[in-house]
C-alpha positions as CSV (number, residue, x, y, z in Angstrom):
1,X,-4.2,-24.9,14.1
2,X,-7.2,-23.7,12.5
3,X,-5.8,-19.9,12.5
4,X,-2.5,-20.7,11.4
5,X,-4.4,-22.4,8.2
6,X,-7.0,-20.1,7.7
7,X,-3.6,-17.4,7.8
8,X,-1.6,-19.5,5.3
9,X,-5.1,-19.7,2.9
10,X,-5.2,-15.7,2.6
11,X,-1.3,-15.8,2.1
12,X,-1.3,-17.9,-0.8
13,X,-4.5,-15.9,-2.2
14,X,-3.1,-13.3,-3.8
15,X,-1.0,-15.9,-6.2
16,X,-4.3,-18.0,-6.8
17,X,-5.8,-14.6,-7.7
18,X,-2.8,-14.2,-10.2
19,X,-2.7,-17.7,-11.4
20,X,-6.9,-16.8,-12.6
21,X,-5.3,-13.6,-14.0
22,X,-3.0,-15.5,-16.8
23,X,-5.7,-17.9,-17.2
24,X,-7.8,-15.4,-17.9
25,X,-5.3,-13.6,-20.1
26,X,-4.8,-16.9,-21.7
27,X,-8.6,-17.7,-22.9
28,X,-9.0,-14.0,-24.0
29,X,-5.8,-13.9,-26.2
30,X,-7.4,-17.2,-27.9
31,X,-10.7,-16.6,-28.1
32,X,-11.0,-12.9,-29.3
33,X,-11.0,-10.8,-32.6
34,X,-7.7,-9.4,-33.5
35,X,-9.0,-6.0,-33.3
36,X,-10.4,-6.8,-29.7
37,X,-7.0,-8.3,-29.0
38,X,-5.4,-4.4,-29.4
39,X,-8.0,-3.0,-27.2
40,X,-7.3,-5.8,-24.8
41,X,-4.1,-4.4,-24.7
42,X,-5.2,-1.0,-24.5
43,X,-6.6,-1.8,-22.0
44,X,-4.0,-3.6,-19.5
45,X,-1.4,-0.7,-20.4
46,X,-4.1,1.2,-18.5
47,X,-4.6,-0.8,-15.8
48,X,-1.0,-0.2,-15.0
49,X,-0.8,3.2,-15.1
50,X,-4.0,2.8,-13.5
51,X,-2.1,1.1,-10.6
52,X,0.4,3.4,-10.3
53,X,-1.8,6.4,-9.9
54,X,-3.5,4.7,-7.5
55,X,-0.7,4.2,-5.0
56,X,0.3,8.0,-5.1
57,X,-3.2,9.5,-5.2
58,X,-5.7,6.5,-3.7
59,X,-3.2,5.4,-1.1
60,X,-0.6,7.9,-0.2
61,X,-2.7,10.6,-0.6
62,X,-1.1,13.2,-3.1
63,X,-2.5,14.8,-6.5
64,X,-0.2,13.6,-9.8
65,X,-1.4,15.2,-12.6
66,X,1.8,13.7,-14.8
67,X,1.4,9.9,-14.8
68,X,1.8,9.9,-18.7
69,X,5.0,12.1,-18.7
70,X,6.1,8.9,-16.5
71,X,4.4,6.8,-19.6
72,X,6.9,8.9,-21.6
73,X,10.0,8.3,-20.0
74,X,9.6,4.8,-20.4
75,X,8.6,4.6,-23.7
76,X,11.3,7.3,-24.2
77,X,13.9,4.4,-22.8
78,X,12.6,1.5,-24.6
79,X,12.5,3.4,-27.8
80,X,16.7,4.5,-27.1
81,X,17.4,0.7,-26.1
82,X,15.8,-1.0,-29.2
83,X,17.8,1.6,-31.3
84,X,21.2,1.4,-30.0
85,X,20.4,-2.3,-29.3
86,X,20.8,-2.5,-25.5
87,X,21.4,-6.5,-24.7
88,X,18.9,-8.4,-22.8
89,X,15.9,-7.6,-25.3
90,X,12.6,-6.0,-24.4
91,X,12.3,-7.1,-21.2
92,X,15.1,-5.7,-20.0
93,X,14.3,-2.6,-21.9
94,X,10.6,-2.5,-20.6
95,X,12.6,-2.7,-16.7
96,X,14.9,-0.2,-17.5
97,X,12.2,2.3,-18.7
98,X,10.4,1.6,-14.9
99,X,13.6,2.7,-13.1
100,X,14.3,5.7,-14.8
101,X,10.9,6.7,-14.5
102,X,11.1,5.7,-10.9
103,X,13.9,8.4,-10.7
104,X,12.1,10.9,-12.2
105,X,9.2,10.2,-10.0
106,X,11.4,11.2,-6.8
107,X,12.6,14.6,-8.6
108,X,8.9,15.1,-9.5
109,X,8.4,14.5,-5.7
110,X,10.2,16.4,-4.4
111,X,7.8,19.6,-4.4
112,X,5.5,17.3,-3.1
113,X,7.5,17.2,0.1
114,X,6.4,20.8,0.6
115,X,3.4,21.4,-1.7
116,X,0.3,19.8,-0.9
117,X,-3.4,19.9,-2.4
118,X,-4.2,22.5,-5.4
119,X,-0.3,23.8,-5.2
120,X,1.0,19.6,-6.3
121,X,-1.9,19.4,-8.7
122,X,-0.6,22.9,-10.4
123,X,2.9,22.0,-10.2
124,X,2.6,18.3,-12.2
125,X,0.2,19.4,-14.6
126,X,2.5,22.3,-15.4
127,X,4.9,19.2,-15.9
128,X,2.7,17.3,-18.3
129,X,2.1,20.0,-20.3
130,X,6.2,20.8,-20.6
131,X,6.8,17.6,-21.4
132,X,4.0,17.4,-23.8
133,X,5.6,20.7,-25.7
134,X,9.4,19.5,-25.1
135,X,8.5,15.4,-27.0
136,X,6.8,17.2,-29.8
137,X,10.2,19.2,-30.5
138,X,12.4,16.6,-30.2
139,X,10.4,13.1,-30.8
140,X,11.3,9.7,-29.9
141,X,14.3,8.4,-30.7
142,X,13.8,5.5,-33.8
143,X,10.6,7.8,-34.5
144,X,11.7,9.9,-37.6
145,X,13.1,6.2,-39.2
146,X,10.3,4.4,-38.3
147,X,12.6,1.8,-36.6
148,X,9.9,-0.2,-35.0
149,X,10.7,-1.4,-31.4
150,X,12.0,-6.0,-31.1
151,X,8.4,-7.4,-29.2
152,X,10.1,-10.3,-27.1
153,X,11.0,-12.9,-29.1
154,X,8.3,-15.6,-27.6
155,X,5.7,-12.8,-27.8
156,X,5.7,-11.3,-31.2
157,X,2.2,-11.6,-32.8
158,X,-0.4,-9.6,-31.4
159,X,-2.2,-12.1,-29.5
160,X,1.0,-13.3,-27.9
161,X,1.8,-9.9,-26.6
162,X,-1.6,-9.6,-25.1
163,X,-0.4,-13.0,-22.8
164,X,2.6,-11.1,-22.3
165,X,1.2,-7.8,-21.1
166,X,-1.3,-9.8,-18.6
167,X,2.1,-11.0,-17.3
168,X,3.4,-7.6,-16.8
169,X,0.3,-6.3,-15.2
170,X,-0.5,-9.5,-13.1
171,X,3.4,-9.3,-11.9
172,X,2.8,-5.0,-11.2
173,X,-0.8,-6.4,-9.4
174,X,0.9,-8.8,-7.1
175,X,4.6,-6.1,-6.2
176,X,1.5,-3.6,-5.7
177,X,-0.1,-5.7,-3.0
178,X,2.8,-7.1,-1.5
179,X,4.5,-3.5,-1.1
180,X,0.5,-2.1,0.3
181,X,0.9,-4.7,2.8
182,X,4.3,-4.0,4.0
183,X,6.0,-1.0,6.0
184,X,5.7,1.0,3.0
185,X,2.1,0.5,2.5
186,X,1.4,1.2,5.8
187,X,3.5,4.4,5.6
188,X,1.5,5.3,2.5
189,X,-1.6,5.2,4.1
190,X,-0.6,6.8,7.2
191,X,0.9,10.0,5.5
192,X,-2.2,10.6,3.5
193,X,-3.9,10.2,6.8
194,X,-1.9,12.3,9.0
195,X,1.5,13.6,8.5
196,X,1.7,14.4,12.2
197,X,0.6,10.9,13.2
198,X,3.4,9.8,10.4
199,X,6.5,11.4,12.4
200,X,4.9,10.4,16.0
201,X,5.6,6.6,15.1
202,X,9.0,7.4,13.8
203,X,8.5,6.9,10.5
204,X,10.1,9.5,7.8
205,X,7.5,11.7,6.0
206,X,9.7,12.5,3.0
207,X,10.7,8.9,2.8
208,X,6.7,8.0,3.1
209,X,5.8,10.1,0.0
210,X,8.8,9.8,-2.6
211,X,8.5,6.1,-2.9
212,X,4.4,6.3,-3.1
213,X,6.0,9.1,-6.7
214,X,8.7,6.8,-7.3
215,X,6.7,3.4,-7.4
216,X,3.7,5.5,-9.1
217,X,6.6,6.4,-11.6
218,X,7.6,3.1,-12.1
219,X,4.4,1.5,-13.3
220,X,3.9,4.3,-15.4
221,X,7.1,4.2,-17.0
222,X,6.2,0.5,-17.5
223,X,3.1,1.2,-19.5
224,X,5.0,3.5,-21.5
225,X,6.9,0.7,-22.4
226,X,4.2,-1.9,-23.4
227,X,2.7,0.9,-25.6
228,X,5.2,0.9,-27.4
229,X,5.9,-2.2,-28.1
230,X,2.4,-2.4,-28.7
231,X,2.4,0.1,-31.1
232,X,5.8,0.0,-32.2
233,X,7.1,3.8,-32.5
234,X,6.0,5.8,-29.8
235,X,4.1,8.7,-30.7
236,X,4.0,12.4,-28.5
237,X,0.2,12.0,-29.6
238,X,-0.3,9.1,-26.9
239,X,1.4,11.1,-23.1
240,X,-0.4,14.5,-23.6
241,X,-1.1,16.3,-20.8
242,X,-4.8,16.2,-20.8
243,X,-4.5,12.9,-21.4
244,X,-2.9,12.2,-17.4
245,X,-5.6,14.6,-15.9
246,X,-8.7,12.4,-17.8
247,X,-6.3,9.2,-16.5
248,X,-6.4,11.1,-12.7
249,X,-10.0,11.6,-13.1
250,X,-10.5,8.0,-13.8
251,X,-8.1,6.7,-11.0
252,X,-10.3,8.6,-8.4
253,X,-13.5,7.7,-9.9
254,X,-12.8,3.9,-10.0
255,X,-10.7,3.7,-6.9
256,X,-7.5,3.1,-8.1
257,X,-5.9,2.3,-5.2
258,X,-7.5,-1.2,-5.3
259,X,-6.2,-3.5,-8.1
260,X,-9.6,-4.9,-9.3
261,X,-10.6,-1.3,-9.7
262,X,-7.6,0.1,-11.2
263,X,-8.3,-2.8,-14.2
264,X,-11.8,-1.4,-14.1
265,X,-11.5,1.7,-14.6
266,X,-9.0,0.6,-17.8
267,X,-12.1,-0.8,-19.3
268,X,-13.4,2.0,-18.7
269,X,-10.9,4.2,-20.2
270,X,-10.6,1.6,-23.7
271,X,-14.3,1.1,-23.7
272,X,-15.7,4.9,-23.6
273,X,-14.2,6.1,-26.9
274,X,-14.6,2.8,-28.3
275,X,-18.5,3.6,-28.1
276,X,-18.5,7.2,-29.2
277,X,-16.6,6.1,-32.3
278,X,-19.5,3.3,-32.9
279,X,-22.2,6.0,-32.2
280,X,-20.7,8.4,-34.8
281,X,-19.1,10.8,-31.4
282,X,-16.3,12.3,-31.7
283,X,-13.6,10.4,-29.2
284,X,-12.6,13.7,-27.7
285,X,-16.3,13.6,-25.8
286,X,-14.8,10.3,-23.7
287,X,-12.7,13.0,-21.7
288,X,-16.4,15.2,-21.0
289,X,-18.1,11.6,-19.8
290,X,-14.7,11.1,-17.6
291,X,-14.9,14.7,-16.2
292,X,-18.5,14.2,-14.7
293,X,-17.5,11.0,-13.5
294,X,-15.1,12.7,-11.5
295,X,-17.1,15.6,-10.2
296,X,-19.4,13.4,-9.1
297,X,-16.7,11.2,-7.4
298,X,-15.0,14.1,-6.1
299,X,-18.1,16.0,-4.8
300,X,-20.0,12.5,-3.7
301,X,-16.6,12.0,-1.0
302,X,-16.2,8.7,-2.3
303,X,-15.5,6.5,-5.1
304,X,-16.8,3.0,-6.9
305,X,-14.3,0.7,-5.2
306,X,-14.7,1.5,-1.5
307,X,-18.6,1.8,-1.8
308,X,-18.9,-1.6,-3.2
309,X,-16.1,-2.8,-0.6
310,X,-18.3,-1.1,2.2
311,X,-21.9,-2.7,1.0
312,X,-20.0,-6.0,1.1
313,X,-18.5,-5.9,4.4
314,X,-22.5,-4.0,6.1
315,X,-24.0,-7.0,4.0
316,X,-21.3,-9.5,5.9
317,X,-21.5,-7.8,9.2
318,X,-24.1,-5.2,9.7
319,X,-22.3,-3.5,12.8
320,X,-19.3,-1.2,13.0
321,X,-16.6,-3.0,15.8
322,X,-16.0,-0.9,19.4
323,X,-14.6,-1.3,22.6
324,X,-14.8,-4.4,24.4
325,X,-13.5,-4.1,27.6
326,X,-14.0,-6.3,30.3
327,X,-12.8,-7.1,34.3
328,X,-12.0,-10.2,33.2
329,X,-7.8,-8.8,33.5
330,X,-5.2,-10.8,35.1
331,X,-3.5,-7.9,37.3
332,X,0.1,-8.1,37.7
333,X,2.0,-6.3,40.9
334,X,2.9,-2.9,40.3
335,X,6.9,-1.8,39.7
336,X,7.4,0.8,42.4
337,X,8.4,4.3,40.6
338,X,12.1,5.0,40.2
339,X,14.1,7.6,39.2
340,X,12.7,10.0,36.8
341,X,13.3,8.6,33.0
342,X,12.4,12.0,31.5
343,X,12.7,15.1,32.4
344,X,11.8,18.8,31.4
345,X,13.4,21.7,32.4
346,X,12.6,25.0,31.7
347,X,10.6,24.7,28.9
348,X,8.9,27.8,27.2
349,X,6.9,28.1,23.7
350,X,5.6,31.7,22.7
351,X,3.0,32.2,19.7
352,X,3.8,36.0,19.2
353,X,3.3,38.0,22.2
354,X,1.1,35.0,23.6
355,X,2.9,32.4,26.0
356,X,1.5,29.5,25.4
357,X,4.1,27.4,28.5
358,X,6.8,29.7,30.7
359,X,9.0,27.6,32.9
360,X,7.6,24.3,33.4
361,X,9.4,21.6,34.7
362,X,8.3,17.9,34.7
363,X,9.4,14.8,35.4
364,X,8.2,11.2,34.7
365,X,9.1,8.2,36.7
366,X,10.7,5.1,35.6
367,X,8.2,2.4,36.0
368,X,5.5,5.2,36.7
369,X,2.5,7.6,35.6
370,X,2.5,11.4,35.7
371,X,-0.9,13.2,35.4
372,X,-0.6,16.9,34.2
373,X,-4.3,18.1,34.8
374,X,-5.2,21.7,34.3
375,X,-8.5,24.0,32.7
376,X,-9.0,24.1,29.0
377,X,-6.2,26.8,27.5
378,X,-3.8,25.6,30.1
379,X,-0.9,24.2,27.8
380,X,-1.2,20.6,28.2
381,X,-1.5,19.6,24.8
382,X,0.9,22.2,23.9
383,X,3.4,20.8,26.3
384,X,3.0,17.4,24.9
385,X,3.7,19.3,21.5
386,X,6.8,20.7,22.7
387,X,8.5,17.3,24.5
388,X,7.6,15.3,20.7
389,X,9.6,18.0,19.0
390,X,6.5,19.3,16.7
391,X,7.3,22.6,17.9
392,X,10.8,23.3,17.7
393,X,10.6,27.1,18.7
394,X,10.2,26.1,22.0
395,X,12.8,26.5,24.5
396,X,14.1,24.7,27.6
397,X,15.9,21.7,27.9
398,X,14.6,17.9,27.9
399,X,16.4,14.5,28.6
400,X,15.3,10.4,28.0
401,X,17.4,8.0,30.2
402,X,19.9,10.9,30.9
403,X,20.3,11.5,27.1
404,X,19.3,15.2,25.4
405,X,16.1,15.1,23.9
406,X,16.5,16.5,20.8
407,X,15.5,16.5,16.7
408,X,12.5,16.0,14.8
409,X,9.4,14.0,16.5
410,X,10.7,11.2,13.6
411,X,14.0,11.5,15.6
412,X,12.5,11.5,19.4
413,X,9.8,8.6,18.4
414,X,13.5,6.9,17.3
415,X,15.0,7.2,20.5
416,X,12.2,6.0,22.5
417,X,9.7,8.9,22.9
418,X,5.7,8.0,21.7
419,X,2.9,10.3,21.5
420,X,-0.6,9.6,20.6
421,X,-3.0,13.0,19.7
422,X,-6.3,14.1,20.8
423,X,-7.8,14.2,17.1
424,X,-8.1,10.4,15.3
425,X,-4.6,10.0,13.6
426,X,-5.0,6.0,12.5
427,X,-5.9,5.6,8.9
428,X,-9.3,3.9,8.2
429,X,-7.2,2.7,4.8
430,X,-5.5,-0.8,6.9
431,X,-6.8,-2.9,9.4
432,X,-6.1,-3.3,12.6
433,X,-2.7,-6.0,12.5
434,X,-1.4,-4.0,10.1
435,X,-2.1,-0.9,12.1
436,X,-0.2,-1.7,14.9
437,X,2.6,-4.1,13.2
438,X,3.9,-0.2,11.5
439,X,3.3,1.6,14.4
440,X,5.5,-0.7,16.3
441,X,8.4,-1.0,14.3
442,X,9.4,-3.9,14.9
443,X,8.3,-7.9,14.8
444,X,5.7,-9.1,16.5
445,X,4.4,-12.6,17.1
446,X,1.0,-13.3,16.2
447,X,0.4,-14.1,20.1
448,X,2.0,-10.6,20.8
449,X,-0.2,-9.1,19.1
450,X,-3.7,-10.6,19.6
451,X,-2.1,-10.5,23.5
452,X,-2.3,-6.8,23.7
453,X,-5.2,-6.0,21.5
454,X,-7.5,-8.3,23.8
455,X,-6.0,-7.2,27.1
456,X,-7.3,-3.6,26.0
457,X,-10.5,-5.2,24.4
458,X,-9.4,-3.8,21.1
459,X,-11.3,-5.5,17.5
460,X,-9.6,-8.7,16.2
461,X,-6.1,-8.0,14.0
462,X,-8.1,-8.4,10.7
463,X,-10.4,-6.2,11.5
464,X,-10.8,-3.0,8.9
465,X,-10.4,0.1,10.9
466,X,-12.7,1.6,8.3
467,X,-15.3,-0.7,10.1
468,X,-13.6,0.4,14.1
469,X,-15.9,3.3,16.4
470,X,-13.6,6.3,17.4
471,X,-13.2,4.8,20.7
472,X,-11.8,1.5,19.8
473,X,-9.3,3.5,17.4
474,X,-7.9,5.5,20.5
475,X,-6.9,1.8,22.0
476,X,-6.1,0.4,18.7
477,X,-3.0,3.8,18.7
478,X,-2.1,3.3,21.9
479,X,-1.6,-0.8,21.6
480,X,0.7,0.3,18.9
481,X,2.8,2.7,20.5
482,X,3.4,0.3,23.7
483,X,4.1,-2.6,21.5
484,X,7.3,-0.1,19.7
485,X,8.7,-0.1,23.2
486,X,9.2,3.3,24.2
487,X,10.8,4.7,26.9
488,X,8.1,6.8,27.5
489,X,4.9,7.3,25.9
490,X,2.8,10.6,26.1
491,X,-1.1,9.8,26.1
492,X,-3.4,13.3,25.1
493,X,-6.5,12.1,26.2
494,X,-6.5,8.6,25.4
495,X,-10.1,7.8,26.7
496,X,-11.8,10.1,24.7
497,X,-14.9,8.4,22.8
498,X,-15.4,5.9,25.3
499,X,-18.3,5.7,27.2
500,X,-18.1,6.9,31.1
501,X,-18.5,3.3,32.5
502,X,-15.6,1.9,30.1
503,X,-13.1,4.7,31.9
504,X,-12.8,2.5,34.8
505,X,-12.0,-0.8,33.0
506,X,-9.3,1.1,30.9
507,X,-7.7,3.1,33.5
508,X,-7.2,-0.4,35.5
509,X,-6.0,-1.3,32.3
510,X,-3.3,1.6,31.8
511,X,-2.3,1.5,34.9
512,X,-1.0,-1.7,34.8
513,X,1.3,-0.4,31.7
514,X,4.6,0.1,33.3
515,X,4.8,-3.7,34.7
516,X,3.2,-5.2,31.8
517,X,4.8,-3.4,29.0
518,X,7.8,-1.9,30.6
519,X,6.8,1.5,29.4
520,X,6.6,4.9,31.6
521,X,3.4,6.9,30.8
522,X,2.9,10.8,30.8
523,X,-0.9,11.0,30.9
524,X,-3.1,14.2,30.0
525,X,-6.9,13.5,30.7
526,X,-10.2,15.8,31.8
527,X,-11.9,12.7,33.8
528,X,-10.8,13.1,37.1
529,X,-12.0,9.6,38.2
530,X,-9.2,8.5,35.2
531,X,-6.4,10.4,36.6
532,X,-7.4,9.0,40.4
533,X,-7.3,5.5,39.6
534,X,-4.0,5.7,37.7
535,X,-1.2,8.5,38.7
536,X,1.1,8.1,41.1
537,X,2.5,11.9,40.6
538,X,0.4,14.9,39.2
539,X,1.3,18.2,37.5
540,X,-1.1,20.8,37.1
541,X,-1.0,23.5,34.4
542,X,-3.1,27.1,34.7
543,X,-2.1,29.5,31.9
544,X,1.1,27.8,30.7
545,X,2.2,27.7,34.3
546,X,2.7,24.8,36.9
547,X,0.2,25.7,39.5
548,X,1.3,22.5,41.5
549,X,3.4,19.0,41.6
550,X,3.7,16.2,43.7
551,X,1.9,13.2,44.9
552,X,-1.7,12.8,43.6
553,X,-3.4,13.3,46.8
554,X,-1.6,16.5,47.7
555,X,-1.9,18.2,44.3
556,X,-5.9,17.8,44.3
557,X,-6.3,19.1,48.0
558,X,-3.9,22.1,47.0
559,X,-6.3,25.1,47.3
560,X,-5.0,26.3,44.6
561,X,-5.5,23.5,42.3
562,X,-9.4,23.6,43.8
563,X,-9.6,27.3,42.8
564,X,-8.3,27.2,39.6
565,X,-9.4,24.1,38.0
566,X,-12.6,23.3,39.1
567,X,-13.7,26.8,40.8
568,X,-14.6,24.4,43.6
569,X,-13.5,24.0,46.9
570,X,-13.0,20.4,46.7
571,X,-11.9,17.5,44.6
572,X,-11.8,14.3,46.4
């Protein structure tokens, strides 16, 4: 009872959090000084482009250099509404110029599905600065009249509007969080993570990273539009191109991916020329202060946000969460292996004249564990590659339940194929609920979930993974993958990071996995004393070849095995 209130308490947070927001906004648009009233706006028409660049660069990972030229759309389409008076007034307008900067936020990402790093950052800057060129020629439409842009009818002084732009941001604050917490979140976080890990879970990569541009777009194009209604003609002078890279310089300084940072950092950006003009510097400066805030952002691996998040959580508790298995398990009786559920035949992958894999055949059982064992070099994690479709060169055949196993690893995670990787592929960015909820795919019950997390002595579902030991990450994956259902799920190395004495406890674990889970496991792993206590079948690899197959205890008295993976004459 207790956990279902303390879970409806943070639930409702985020509107109590709001409801101070307006409150907030309220007092301030009373109590201040006209001019401070203007800056206050300023200031939230930052915050949201702010907010925006935060989710594209803070959270999905990806360098916008152009979040002005998203400013500019919108303003561009508030400016056409009020003059060919579009119905529904500026709200409608201010809407209106979010979606179509939302659209041109997925043509702007488009590169991105291809460019990455330095190449993106090249790519939108050479868009800001085209724009930039391209408003001055043709202005802003009501510009050259001086037809000021209709503030909402309710919100037409200046200290109104203030109340009405906390509204706006408060309501971008609260889609932001909502959407961060949801499958798109997630996916935002994962891709800027680990595209690899991205596809392995079956979620799209290109649909991962054009709605972190279109959503980015869409808050910009929003602060477009409260500009100019703040303003009332919008002006080339205010979406300049150096202009968005001081605004990306702030964004990763500040932390923009958090919402109490993003309105920071708008202080920030209002309040820094505000000061050089009252100590007789020229404004231009504020972008030279902004730069070495940056540098040393960029260069210190970190930003304002996340240290201050991090001293709170060391200050609240002190220790980083690992691994807490126990014996205390419940075994269930083991389903005796059936048929084989998939099946490799064939398969070959060549890196220029080097063969990586040449012929192998495997096959896992339904309701059962294969072990493919084998020297460092040998192919396994190249096989594991090959069967989750991230190398598509390869050749051979493959089939799940019967079916051809075929597509993108986005496509095979789909039909009920999960890999996890041998390098850490789960985001440090969510915690651990919201971790597995994505990976799943589907709806778990809060019982489900703690259920499988404790039975594999994972950290608690609110648990930050930022604050989880490699180790416990490894389980924290592969709780994830089993609770999508797969037919079969390929483990590379799953124990690695855990202590020696913790193999034991999670191998009795795994191999309860087929009854308790209903999942088939192909298993790569170096620690013998692992692969003894939990295949039933084992393949062994030497040089890209299958040295051996069969029943555990046959494969590791095979001289052959002896000879070529341990250089030892014996195994058990």
């Amino acid at each position: 009872m207790r956990l279902a209130e303390h879970r409806l308490a943070r639930a409702g947070l985020p509107f109590l959090v709001a409801a101070a927001a307006v409150g907030i906004g309220y007092a301030l648009s009373v109590g201040l000084a006209g001019y401070f009233v203007y800056l206050g706006v300023s200031a939230v028409v930052a915050a949201i482009a702010l907010l925006g660049l935060g989710v594209v660069t803070g959270t999905a990972g990806m360098i916008s250099l152009c979040q002005l030229t998203f400013a500019a759309v919108g303003a561009f389409v508030v400016s056409a509404c009020n003059v060919a008076g579009v119905p529904g007034g500026f709200g409608t307008w201010l809407l209106l110029g979010g979606l179509a900067a939302a659209v041109a936020g997925v043509l702007v990402g488009l590169p991105a599905l291809r460019l990455r790093g330095i190449t993106l950052a090249v790519v939108t800057l050479g868009l800001a600065a085209a724009a930039d060129l391209t408003l001055v020629q043709i202005q802003f439409p009501g510009a050259t009249e001086g037809l000021s842009v209709e503030r909402p009818e309710a919100f037409s002084d200046d200290r109104s509007y203030f109340l009405f732009a906390v509204l706006v941001l408060v309501a971008c604050g609260l889609v932001v969080h909502f959407l961060r917490r949801g499958r798109w979140g997630s996916s935002w976080h994962l891709v800027a993570f680990s595209e690899r890990g991205t596809a392995a879970v079956g979620a799209g990569v290109r649909t991962s990273k054009l709605t972190a541009f279109a959503v980015s777009a869409a808050l910009g194009g929003i602060s477009g539009g409260l500009l100019t209604g703040q303003v009332g003609l919008a002006f080339p002078a205010s979406f300049t191109a150096i202009q968005s890279l001081a605004l990306y310089v702030l964004a990763i300084m500040s932390g923009a991916h958090l919402i109490d940072m993003a309105v920071f950092g708008a202080l920030l950006w209002v309040a820094v020329p505000e000061l050089l003009k009252r100590w007789g510097v020229p404004q231009d400066w504020g972008f030279v202060v902004f730069g070495v805030l940056g540098v040393q952002a960029l260069t210190g691996r970190g930003n304002l946000g996340t240290a201050v998040r991090a001293l709170w959580y060391r200050r609240r508790s002190g220790r980083t969460a690992g691994v807490g298995l126990t014996e205390a398990v419940t075994d269930v009786e083991p389903l005796p292996p059936g048929d084989p559920v998939l099946e490799v035949r064939g398969l070959s992958v060549c890196f220029g004249h080097v063969t990586a894999l040449s012929e192998v055949d495997i096959a896992v059982p339904e309701h059962g564990i294969l072990g493919v064992i084998g020297p460092n070099g040998a192919g396994k994690s190249t096989l594991v590659d090959a069967i989750s479709g991230f190398l598509p060169r390869a050749t051979g055949t493959a089939t799940l339940g019967g079916r051809p196993l075929t597509g993108s690893p986005t496509r095979r995670a789909r039909d009920g194929l999960r890999r996890t990787f041998q390098q850490d592929r789960v985001p440090p960015g969510l915690t651990v609920g919201a971790y597995v909820r994505f990976v799943a795919r589907r709806r778990l019950t809060g019982r489900e979930l703690d259920g499988a997390l404790e039975f594999f002595g994972c950290p608690a579902a609110r648990t930050p993974l930022s604050r989880v030991d490699a180790g416990a990450r490894r389980l924290v994956e592969v709780v994830g993958h089993l609770l999508a259902k797969p037919r079969v799920l390929l483990l590379d190395e799953p124990a690695a990071g855990l202590p020696h004495e913790e193999h034991v406890a999670f191998g009795r674990r795994l191999r309860q996995v087929p009854a308790r889970f209903g999942v088939s496991v192909l298993l790569i792993e170096h620690d013998l004393d692992l692969v003894r206590s939990v295949c039933d079948t084992l393949t062994v690899l030497d040089f890209g070849r299958v040295l051996a197959s069969g029943p555990q205890a046959d494969v590791l008295a095979d001289p052959a095995v002896l000879k070529a993976y341990m250089g030892e004459t014996e195994l058990l």
